[in-house]
N, C-alpha and C positions, 0 to 999 in steps of 0.2 A: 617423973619421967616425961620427956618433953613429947612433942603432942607434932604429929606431923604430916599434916594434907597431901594425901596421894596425889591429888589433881595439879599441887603447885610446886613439889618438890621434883627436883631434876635431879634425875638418876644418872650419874655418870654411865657414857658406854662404852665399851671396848671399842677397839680398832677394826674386829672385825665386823661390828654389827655397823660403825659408821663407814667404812668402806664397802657392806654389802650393799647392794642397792636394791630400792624398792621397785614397785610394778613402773611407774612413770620414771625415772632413772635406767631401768633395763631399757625402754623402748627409745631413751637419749639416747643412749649408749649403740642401737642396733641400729637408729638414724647415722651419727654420727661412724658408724665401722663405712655403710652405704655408701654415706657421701667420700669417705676415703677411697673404698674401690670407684664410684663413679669419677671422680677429681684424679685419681691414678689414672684412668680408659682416656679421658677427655684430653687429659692434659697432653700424653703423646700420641693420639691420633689428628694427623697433620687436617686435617677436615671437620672435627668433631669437636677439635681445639677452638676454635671460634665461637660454640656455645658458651663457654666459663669466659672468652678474652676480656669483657669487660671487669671481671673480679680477677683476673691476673694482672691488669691493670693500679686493681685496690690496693693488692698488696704489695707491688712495687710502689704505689702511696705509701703503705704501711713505713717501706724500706727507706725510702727517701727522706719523710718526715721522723724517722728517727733519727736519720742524720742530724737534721735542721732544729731537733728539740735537744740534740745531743751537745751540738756546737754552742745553741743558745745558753745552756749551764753552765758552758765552759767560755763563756765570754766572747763568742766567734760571731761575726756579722754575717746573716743569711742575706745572701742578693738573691738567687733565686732560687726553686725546686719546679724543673719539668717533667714530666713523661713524654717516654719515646712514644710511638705507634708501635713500634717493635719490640715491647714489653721491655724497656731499658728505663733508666732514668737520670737523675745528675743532680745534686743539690751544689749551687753555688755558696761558697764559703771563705771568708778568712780569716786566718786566726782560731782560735780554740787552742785543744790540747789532741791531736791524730789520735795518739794511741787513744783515749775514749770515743772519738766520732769517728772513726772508722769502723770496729767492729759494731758500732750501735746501730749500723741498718739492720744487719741479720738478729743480731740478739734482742734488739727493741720493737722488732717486727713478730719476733718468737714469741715475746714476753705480751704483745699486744691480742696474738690470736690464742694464746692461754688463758687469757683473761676474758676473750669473749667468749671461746668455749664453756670456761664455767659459765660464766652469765646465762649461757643456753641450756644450762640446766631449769631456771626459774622464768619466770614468764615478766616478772616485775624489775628482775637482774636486768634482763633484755634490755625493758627499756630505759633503765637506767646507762646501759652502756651504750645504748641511740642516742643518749643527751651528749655522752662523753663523746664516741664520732660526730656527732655534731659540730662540736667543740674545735676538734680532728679535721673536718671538713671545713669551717672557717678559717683556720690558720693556714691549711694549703691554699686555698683558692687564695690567700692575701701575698704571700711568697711566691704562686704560679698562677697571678693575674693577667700574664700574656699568650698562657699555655691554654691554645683552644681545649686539645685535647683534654687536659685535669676538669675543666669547666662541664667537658660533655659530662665527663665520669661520675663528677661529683654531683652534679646536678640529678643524674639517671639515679642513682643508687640512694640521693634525700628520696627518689619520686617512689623510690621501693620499700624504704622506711616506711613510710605516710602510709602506702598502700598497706605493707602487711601489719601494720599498727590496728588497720581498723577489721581484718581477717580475724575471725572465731576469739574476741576480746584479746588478740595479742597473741594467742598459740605460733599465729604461722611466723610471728615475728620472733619469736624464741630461734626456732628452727632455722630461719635467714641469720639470725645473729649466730647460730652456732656454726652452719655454714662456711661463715665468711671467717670465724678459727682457726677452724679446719684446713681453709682455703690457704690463710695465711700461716700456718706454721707448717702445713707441706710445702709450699712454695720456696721458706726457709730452706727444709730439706734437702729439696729436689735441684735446689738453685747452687747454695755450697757444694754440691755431691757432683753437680757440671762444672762450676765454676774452680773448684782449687783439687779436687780428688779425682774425677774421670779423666781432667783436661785440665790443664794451664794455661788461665789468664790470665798475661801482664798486667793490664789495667784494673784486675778486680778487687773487692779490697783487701781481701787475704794476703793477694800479693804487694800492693799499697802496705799493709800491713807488716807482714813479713818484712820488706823495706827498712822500714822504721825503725822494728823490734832488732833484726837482724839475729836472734836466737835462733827460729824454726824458721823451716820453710813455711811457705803457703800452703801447703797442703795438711802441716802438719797443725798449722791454726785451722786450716778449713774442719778438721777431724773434733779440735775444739770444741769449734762454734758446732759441730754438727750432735755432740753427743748433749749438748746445752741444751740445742732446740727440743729434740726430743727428753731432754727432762722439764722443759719447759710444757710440753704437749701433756706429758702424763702430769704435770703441776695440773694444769687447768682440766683434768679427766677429776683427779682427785678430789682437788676442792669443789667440785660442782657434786662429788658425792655427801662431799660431810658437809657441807653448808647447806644444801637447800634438800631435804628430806620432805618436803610437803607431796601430796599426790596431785593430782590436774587438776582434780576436782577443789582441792585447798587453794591450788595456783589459779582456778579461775576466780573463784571467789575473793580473793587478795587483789585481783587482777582490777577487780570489780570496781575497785577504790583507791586504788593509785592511781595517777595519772589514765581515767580511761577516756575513753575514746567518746568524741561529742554526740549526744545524742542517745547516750545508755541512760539510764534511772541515776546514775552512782555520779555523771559528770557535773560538772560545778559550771554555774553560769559565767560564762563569759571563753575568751578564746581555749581549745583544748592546746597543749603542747603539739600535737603534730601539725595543727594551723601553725602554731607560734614558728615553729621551724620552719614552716616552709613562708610562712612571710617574711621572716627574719633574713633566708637567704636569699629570697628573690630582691628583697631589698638592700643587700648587698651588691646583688648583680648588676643591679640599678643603679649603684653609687659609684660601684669601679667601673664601669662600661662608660658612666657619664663624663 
């Protein structure tokens, strides 16, 4: 009779015990409801708007630079990606294939804030998905080198990284990265639901799109892309339940010894990652400014 270690054997589990979620997943979950009602109040109160402008900013980044990673697969030459002041943006382009780089602002903006939302289940996710915007944040600044505006953005937003990196070993940095999900898959939402379904814009890219396709109207892609986003939103709700199951207390202790923060017991000598980032981009700034 074979011989079987309770402590090493994994117990397959149902569906429902990995979608139930535990004490630290409930309290994701009731962050994460908050920041939707407060991101709802903020967004259209014409006064109160201005708290969030700089993260409506981000994700019209989100939107553009899916363009520009979109065209780049599809053989397309980016000349440039700016942002408006006016939460608009424009990625300069030519060539590619339309039909994939047009809808890829909305759906690669979707698929971006799905992904951080899980990430903002784990404390270690987080800051693995800080390296990847990182990543994110170099390539705009190299394509929107003339755009004061992206400079201030990007620059604010490494200085918030840094900052909640070093916040309660990386908790409050879970929380900004899920945030900023959040931020961008309503934006998605709220943006198609103006743009091709409340109202018709000629220049949007539903209608771009529509164009092209000449099957549906704009509206009837906007309805598309819209039920996408939100399978995308509850994509990134899910998986941050069934992959990261640890409680705080397991996430800070893990936390403890990934990439932590300089100056804990657990950091390794020499520069931490969030020095590394932020020397890495000011010396960038340094290079293209020169």
């Amino acid at each position: 009779m074979p011989f079987l270690d309770d402590q090493n054997y994994l117990y397959p589990r149902d569906a429902r015990t990995q979608l139930t979620p535990n004490d630290t997943q409930r309290t994701t979950l009731i962050v994460a409801g908050c920041y939707v009602v407060a991101i709802a109040v903020l967004w259209h109160v014409p006064i109160l708007s201005w708290i969030i402008y700089p993260f409506k900013l981000l994700t019209v980044g989100f939107h553009e630079m899916s363009h520009a990673i979109a065209g780049i697969l599809t053989c397309a030459t980016i000349h440039s990606v700016e942002l408006d002041p006016d939460e608009g943006g424009e990625t300069r382009m030519s060539g590619g294939i339309p039909w994939i780089t047009l809808p890829a602002g909305y759906l690669g903006s979707s698929l971006i804030g799905a992904c951080l939302i899980a990430c903002g289940f784990d404390t270690n996710a987080s800051k693995v998905a800080c390296l990847a915007l990182a990543g994110f944040f170099l390539f705009t600044l190299w394509w929107a080198r003339r755009n004061v505006l992206t400079w201030a953005l990007i620059l604010g937003m490494s200085g918030l990284i840094v900052l909640f990196w070093f916040v309660a070993g990386g908790v409050a940095l879970r929380y900004f990265i899920l945030f900023i999900g959040v931020m961008s898959d309503l934006y998605v939402i709220w943006d198609v639901v103006d743009d091709t379904i409340a109202r018709k814009v000629n220049n949007s890219d539903a209608s771009a799109f529509a164009r092209i396709c000449g099957c549906f109207p704009s509206q009837v892609w906007g309805v598309i892309w819209l039920i996408i986003a939100f399978m995308f939103f509850a994509a990134g709700v899910i998986v941050g339940l069934v992959a990261f199951k640890e409680s705080a207390s397991e996430q800070k202790e893990q936390a403890a010894h990934f990439l932590p923060v300089p100056g804990s017991s657990a950091a390794m000598p020499g520069a931490s990652v969030p020095t590394f980032l932020l020397v890495a981009v000011t010396s960038l700034v340094w290079k293209l400014l020169a």
